[in-house]
FIGUTOR-684100 format. One line per 2 residues: number of its first residue (from 1); their letters; for each residue x, y, z of C-alpha. Coordinates in pm, whole numbers. Layout:
<atoms>
NUM = a = X:Y:Z | ...
</atoms>
This chain:
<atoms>
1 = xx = 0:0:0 | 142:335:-115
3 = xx = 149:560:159 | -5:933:77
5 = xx = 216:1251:164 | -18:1510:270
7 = xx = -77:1786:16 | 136:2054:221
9 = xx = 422:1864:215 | 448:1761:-147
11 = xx = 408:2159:-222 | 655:2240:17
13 = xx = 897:1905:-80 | 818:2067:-493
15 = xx = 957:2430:-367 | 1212:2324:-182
17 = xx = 1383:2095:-528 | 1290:2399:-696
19 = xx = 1443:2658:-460 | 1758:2395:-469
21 = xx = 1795:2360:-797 | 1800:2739:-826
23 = xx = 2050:2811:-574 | 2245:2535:-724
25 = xx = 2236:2659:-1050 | 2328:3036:-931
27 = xx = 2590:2900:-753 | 2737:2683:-1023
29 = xx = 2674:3043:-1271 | 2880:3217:-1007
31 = xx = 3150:3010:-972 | 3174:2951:-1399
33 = xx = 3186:3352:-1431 | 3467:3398:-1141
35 = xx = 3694:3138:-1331 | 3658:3371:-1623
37 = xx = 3751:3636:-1439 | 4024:3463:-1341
39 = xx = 4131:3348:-1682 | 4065:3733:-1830
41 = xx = 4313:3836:-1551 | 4545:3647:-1709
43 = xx = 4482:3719:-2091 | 4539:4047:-2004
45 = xx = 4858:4017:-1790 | 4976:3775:-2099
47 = xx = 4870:4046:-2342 | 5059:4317:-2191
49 = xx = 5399:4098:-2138 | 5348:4049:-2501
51 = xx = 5322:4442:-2554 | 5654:4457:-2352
53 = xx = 5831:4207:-2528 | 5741:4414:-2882
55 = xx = 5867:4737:-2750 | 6206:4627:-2635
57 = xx = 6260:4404:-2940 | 6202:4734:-3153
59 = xx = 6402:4913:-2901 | 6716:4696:-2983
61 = xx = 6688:4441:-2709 | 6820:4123:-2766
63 = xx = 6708:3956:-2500 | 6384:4124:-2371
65 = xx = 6277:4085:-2006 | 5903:4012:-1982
67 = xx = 5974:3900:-1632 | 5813:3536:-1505
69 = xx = 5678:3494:-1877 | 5811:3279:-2182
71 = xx = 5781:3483:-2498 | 5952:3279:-2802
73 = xx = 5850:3324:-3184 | 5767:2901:-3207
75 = xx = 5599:2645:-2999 | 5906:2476:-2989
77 = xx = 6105:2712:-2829 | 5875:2708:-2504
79 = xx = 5968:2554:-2234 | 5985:2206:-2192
81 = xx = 5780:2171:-1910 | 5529:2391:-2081
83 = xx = 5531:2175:-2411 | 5460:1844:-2237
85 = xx = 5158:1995:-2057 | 5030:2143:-2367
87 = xx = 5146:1903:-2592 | 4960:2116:-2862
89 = xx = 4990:2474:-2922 | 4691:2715:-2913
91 = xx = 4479:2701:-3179 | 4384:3059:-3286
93 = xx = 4487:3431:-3125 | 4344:3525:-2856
95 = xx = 4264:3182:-2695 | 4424:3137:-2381
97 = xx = 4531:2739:-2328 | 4605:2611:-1990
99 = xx = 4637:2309:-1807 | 4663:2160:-1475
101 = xx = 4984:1939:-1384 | 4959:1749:-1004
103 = xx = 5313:1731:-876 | 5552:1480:-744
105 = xx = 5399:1505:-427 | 5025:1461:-559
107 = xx = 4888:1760:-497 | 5112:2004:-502
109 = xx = 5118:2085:-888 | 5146:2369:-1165
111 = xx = 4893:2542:-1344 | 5039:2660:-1692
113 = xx = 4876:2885:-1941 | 4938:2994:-2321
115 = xx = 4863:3203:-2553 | 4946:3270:-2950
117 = xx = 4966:3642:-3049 | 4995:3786:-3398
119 = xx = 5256:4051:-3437 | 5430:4219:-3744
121 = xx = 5705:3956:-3736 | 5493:3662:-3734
123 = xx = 5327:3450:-3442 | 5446:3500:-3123
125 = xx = 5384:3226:-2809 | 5355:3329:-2442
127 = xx = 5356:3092:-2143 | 5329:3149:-1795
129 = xx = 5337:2901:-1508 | 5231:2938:-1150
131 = xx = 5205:2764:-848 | 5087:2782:-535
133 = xx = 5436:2887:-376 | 5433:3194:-645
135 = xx = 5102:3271:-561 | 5107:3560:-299
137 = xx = 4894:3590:-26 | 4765:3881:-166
139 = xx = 4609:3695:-454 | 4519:3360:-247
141 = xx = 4362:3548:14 | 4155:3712:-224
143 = xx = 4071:3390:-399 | 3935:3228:-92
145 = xx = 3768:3571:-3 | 3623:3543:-317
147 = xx = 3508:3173:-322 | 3392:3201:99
149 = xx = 3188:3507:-67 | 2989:3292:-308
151 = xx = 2944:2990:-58 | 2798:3210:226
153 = xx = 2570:3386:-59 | 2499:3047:-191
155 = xx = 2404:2913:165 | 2250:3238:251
157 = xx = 1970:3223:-70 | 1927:2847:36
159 = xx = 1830:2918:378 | 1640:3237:335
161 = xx = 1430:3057:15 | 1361:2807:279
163 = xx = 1248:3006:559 | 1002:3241:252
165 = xx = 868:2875:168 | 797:2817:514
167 = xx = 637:3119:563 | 451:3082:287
169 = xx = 348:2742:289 | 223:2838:712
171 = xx = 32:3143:524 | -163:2924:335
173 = xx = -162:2595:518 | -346:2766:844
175 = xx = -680:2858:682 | -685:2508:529
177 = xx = -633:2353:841 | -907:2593:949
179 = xx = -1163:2481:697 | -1111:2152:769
181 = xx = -1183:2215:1147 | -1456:2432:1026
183 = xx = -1626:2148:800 | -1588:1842:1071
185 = xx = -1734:2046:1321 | -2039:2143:1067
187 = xx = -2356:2017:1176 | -2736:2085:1224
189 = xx = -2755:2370:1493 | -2495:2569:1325
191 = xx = -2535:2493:941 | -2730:2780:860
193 = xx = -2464:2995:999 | -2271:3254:820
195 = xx = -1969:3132:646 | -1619:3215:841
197 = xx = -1412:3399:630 | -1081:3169:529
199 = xx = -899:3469:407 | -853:3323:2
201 = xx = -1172:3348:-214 | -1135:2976:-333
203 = xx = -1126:2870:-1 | -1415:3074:99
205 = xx = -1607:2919:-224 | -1477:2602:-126
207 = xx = -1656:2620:251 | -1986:2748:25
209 = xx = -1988:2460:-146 | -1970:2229:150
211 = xx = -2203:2358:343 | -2422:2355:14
213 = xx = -2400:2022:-11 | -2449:1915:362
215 = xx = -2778:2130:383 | -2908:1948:90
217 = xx = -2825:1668:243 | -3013:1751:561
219 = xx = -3317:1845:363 | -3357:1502:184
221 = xx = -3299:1321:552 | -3584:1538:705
223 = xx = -3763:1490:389 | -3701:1128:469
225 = xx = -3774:1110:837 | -4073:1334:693
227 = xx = -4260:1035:487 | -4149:791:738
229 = xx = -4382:968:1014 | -4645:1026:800
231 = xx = -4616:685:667 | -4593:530:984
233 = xx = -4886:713:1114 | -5114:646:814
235 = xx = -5042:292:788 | -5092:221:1198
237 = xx = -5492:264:1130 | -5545:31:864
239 = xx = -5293:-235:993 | -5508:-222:1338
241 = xx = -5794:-236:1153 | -5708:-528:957
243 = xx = -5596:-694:1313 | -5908:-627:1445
245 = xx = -6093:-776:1222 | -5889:-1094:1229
247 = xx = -5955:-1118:1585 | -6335:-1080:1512
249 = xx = -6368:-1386:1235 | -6137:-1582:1508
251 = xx = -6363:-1465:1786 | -6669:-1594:1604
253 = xx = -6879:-1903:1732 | -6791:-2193:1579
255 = xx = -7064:-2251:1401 | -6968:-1905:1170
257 = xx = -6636:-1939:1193 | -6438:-2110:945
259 = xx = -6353:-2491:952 | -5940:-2500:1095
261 = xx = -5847:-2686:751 | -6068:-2466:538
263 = xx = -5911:-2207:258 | -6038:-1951:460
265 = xx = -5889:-2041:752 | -5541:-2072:576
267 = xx = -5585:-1710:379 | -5694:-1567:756
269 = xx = -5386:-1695:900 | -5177:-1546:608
271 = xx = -5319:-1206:666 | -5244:-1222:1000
273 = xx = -4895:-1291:972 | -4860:-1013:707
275 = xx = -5073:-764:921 | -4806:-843:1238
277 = xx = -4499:-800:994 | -4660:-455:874
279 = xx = -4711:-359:1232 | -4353:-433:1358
281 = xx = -4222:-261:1072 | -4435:0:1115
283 = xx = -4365:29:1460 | -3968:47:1352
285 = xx = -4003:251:1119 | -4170:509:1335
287 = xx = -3904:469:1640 | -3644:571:1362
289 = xx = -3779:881:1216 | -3779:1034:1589
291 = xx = -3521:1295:1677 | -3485:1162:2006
293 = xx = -3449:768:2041 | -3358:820:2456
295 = xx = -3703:943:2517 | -3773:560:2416
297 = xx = -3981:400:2728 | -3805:130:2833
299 = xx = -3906:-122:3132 | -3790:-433:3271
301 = xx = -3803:-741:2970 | -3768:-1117:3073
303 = xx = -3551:-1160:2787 | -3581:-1531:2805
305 = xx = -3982:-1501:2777 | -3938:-1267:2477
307 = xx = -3732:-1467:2307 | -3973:-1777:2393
309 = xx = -4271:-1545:2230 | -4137:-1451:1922
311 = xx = -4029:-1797:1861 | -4354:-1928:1889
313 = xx = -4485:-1582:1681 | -4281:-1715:1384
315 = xx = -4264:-2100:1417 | -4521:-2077:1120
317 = xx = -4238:-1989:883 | -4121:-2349:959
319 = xx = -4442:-2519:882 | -4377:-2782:599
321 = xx = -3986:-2730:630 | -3748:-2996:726
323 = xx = -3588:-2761:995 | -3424:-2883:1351
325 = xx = -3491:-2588:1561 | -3284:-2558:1894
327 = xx = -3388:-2291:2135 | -3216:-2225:2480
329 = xx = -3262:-1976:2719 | -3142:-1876:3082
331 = xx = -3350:-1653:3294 | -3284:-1264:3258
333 = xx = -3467:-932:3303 | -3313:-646:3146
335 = xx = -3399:-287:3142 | -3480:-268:2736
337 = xx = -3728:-48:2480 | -3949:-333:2463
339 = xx = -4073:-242:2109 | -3728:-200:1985
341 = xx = -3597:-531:2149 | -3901:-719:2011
343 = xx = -3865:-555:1659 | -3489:-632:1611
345 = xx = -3463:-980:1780 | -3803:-1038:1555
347 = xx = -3638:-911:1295 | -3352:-1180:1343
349 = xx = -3568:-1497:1420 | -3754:-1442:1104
351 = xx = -3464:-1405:963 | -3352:-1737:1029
353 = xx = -3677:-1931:1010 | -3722:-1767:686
355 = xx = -3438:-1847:481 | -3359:-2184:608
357 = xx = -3511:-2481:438 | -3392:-2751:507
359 = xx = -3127:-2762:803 | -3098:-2629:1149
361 = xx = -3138:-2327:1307 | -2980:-2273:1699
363 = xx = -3106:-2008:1922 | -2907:-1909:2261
365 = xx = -2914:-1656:2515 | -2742:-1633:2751
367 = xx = -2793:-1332:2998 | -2772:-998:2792
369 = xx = -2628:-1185:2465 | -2854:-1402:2203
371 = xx = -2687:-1631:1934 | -2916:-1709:1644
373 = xx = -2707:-1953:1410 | -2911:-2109:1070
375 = xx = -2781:-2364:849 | -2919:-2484:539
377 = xx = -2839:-2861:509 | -2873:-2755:98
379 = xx = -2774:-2488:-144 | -3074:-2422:-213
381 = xx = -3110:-2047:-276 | -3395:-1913:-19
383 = xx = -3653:-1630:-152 | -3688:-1300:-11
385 = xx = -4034:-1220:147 | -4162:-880:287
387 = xx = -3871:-765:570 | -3625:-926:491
389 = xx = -3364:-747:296 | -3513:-394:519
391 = xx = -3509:-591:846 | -3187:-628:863
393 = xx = -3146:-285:732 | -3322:-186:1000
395 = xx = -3149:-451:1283 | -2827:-270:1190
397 = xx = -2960:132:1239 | -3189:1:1550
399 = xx = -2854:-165:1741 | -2616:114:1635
401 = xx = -2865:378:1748 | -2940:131:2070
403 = xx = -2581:92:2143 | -2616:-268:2115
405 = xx = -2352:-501:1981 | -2470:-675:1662
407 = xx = -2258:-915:1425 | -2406:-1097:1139
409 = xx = -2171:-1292:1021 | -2155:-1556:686
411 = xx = -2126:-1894:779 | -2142:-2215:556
413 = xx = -2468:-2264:497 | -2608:-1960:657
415 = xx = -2490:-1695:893 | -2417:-1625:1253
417 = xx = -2550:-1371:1416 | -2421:-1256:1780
419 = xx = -2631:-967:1969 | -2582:-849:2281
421 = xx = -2827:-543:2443 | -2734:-319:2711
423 = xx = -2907:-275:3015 | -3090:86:3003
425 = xx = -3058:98:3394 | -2706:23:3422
427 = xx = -2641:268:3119 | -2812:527:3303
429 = x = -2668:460:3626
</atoms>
C-alpha cells in the first residue's frame, strides 16, 4: 500500500527541489563567471607581457625581459615543461590554453597557461606558469575571499528561500487547516450559519460549497424522516384495523367461523402474519424517524420469555420445512425499549426461520447476549419475502442507534449472528 504525503508537504517538498535547484544553479553560474575572471586576468597580464616584449625588441633588445613569462616566436622554443603539458599549441589568437599538472607530491602541482599572439614579425607564443608557492597571499587570500563570498551567498539564498517557503506554505496551510476544522465540526444547529471567512476566495467558495452540499443533504434526511412519520402514522390505522378484524372472524362461534383446515382459515392466517410483519415494521419505522431515540420507554423485559414469544410468533415460517430448531434460554430481566428489542430480535428470528429450508437453526441466550445460528443442510437459494432485505437494514440502524452489539456474520450454509443489548438501567446509572 502506497502511503499518501499530505498535500502541504508535497508543495513544500516541490519548492524546496525547486528553490535547490536554483540556488544550485546560481551558484554553479557564479563560480563559472569567477573562473573567467580569473582566466581574463590572465589574458590580459599575458597580453601586456606580449606588448613589452614588442617594445624592447624594436628598441634593440636582444634579449627582452618580460619578467616570469616565456615569450619565443615558435611552440618549440617554449619551455619544456610547458610543451609536455600542452602538448599542442593554441589554436587561434586570442585563446588562452592552460592546463593543470599534479606534482611529485600529488597535490602540489602547476597550473600553466598559453597564448598565441599575432605581431608584425609573425606568431608570437607566451607561457606562464604558477604555483601555489608563487602565488602571494595577496592573490590567495583574495581567492578564498572570493570563493567564501559565493558559498555564504549560496548558503545564505538556500536558507532564506527556505524560511520564505515556510512562511509561505504556514500562510496558506493555516486557513486550510481551518476549513477543515470548520467542516468536521459542521452540523445541524450551526449549518445555517454565516460562512467564516478563510482569508482566500477559493477557499471561501470552497466552505460554500460544503455547506451547500451538507444542507441538501439535511433536507432530503428530514424529507425522509418526513414520509417515514407520515407513513408510519397512516399505515398504523389500517394495519389495526385489519388486526381487528382478524380477531373478530377468530372470535366468532364456531358454528360461523371457518372450519381449521378450510381455505379460509389458511388465507386468515396469512393475513395475519402479514398484518403483524406490517405492524412491527411500522412500529420500527416510526421509532427511527424520531429525533430523540432516549425518550424511548423502556421497562424491565424477561428476555428469556421474549425470546420464547417470538419464537412461537414465527414458528409458522417453519411449517412444511425440514428444519431442527434448537432454542435455549437462561432466565434474565433487562432494562430494554421493549418495542425495539421485540422488533430487532423479531427481525432476526424471522430471519432465520425464513431463509432456512432444510437444516438447522440454533437459538441461545445467555444473559444480555442471544446467538441465532441457521444452516441450510442444501444450497438451495432461499426467496426474499416482505422484511427481509429492510429488516436487517433496519437490525443494523436500530442496534447502532441502541448501542447494542450486533454481528451478522456468513457462515457455511447460513450466517451467525451474535447480539448483545445493554441494560438501560445500568447505562443510566
Amino acid at each position: 500500500m502506497i502511503r499518501q504525503i499530505r498535500l502541504k508537504w508535497q508543495l513544500a517538498a516541490i519548492f524546496l527541489g525547486l528553490g535547490a535547484l536554483l540556488v544550485g544553479g546560481y551558484s554553479l553560474l557564479a563560480a563559472h563567471y569567477f573562473m573567467l575572471g580569473m582566466d581574463s586576468t590572465m589574458v590580459g597580464a599575458l597580453e601586456r607581457a606580449v606588448e613589452r616584449y614588442e617594445d624592447q625588441r624594436a628598441g634593440g633588445t636582444v634579449q627582452p625581459d618580460v619578467g616570469p613569462f616565456t615569450v619565443t616566436s615558435s611552440w618549440q622554443e617554449q619551455p619544456e615543461a610547458v610543451r609536455r603539458a600542452l602538448p599542442q599549441p593554441p589554436h587561434g589568437p586570442a585563446t588562452l590554453a592552460k592546463q593543470h599538472t599534479e606534482g611529485q607530491d600529488g597535490h602540489r602541482g602547476r597550473l600553466y597557461f598559453a597564448m598565441r599572439f599575432q605581431s608584425d614579425g609573425g606568431d608570437l607564443f607566451i607561457s606562464h606558469a604558477i604555483s601555489r608557492k608563487q602565488v602571494s597571499d595577496l592573490v590567495e587570500d583574495t581567492i578564498h575571499n572570493n570563493l567564501n563570498a559565493l558559498l555564504i551567498i549560496s548558503i545564505g539564498s538556500a536558507l532564506a528561500l527556505a524560511a520564505v517557503i515556510w512562511l509561505v506554505m504556514r500562510r496558506v496551510a493555516k486557513p486550510v487547516a481551518r476549513l477543515g476544522e470548520w467542516a468536521h465540526g459542521l452540523e445541524t444547529g450551526n449549518l445555517r450559519d454565516p460562512l467564516p471567512d478563510f482569508r482566500y476566495p477559493e477557499l471561501n467558495e470552497l466552505a460554500g460549497l460544503v455547506r451547500s452540499s451538507l444542507s441538501s443533504l439535511e433536507d432530503s434526511l428530514e424529507r425522509e424522516h418526513r414520509f417515514l412519520r407520515h407513513t408510519s402514522h397512516e399505515l398504523r390505522t389500517p394495519i389495526s384495523v385489519i388486526r381487528n378484524n382478524v380477531e373478530l372472524i377468530r372470535s366468532l362461534p364456531p358454528e360461523q367461523a371457518a372450519a381449521a383446515d378450510s381455505i379460509l382459515a389458511s388465507i386468515i392466517d396469512r393475513v395475519d402474519r402479514a398484518s403483524l410483519t406490517m405492524k412491527h415494521l411500522t412500529e420500527t419505522l416510526l421509532w427511527l424517524s424520531r429525533e430523540e431515540p432516549d425518550n424511548l420507554p423502556t421497562r424491565s423485559v424477561a428476555l428469556d420469555h421474549l425470546i420464547q414469544e417470538l419464537v412461537s410468533e414465527h414458528r409458522y415460517l417453519l411449517r412444511d420445512k425440514d428444519v431442527t430448531l434448537d432454542v435455549q434460554t437462561d432466565p434474565a430481566t433487562v432494562a430494554l425499549p421493549d418495542v425495539a428489542a421485540r422488533v430487532v430480535i423479531g427481525n432476526l428470528i424471522r430471519n432465520a426461520f425464513q431463509h432456512t429450508w432444510a437444516g438447522e437453526v440454533s437459538i441461545r441466550q445467555h444473559g444480555h447476549t442471544v446467538h441465532i445460528d441457521n444452516h441450510q443442510a442444501s444450497d438451495e437459494e432461499a426467496n426474499d419475502d416482505l422484511g427481509f432485505g429492510l429488516g436487517l437494514q433496519l437490525t443494523a440502524q436500530l442496534t447502532e442507534r441502541l448501542g447494542w452489539t450486533y454481528r451478522n456474520d456468513p457462515a457455511p450454509g447460513g450466517h451467525r449472528v451474535v447480539l448483545e443489548v445493554t441494560d438501560a438501567g445500568s447505562a443510566r446509572a
